[in-house]
N, C-alpha and C positions, 0 to 999 in steps of 0.2 A: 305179675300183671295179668297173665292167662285166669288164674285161680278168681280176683278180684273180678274178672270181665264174666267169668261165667256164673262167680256166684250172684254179680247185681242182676244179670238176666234171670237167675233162677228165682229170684226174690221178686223182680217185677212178673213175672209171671205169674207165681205163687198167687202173689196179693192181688193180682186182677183177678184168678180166675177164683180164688175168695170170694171177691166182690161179686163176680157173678152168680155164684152161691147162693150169697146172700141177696144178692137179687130176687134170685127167683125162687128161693126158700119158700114155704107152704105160711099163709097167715088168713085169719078171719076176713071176713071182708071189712071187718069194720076197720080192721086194722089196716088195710091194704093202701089205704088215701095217706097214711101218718110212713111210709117205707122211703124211708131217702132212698137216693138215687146213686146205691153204693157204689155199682159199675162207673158211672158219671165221675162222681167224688176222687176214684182212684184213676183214673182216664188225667184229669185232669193234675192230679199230682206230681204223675209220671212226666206227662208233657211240658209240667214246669220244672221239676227237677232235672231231670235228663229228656230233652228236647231232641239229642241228637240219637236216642235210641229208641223212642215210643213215639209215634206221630198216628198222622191219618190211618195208614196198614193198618195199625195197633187197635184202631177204635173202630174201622170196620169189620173187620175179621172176630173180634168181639159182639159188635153186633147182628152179626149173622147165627154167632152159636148163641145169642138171646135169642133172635127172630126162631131159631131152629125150636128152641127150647120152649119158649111159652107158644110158639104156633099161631105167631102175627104174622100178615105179609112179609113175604122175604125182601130184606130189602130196609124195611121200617126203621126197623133201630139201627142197622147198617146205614144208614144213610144220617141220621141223628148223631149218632155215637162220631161218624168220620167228620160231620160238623165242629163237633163240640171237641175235638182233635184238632180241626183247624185253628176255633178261634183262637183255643188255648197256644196254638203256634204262634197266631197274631200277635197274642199280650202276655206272652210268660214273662220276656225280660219289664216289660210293666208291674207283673204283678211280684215280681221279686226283689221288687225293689219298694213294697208296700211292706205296711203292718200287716198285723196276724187280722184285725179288725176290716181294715181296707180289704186283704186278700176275701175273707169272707164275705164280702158284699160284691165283689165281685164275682167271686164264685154262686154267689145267688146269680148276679144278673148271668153269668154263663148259662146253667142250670135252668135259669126260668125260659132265655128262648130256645133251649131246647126243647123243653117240656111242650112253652109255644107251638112251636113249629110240631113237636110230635101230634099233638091237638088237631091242629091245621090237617094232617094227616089222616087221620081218625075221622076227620068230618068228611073229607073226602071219600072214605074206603066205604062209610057204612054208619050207620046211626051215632049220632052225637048228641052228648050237651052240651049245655055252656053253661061254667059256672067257673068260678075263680079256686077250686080246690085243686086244679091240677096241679097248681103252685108251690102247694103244702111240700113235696119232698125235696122243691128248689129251698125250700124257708129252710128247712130243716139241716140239709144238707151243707146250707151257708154258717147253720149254728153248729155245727160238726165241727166245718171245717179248721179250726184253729186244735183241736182236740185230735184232729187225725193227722195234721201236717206237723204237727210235733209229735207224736206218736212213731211216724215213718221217719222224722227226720233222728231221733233218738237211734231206733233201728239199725238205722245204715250208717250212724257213726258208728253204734259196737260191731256192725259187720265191718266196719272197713270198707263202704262202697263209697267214692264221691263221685 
């Protein structure tokens, strides 16, 4: 039971701090609008899968080592990331009880008002636009999702984690 408890933590840690990785991995700029929102995507897995081991802590503390790492206000994605921890506390047992299809449309609407709200932030701190491309890595990451939640859900049957 100890082996099994410490190997699903080493795994959730693993793959979040992957996703942060991949977050903040170096890309063109052009490319930079088309970058799902790996951290988010896995944030959000975690919280529906195992609710009772990744919550808000999980999603702050992760966005703090973003805020640290690309050198946005402290605080920024820390405040986002513990959001989108929440909602997902709200509707996990909702969303596990959905299709692969549903789940990803919800996982957009997650994804999109965080982006929202991250937006909403930005306009406040310092120069903004407004255009409707901040959306792109909610779209994208909704199209993921059915590719990534069977991907981890494969995983952690051959680990033995439930």
């Amino acid at each position: 039971m100890v082996a099994i408890g410490l190997r699903g933590t080493l795994l959730i840690w693993l793959s979040l701090l992957l996703a942060l990785c991949l977050q903040v991995m170096p890309l063109a700029d052009v490319w930079l609008i088309w970058r799902p929102d790996w951290l988010g995507l896995m944030l959000i897995y975690w919280c529906v899968v195992m609710p009772q081991r990744v919550g808000v802590l999980h999603g702050f503390v992760l966005g703090l080592l973003l805020d640290l790492i690309e050198g946005t206000p402290l605080g920024q994605n820390a405040l986002t990331l513990s959001l989108l921890a929440f909602l997902c506390a709200l509707v996990y047992q909702r969303l596990r009880a959905y299709s692969l299809l549903q789940q990803a449309i919800l996982v957009f609407m997650l994804l999109g008002i965080v982006q929202l709200i991250e937006q909403w932030l930005r306009t406040i701190i310092g120069p903004f636009s407004i255009h409707l491309a901040f959306l792109l890595p909610s779209l994208i990451g909704g199209l993921l999702w059915p590719w990534l939640f069977t991907l981890f859900q494969m995983l952690r049957r051959r680990l033995g984690i439930f």
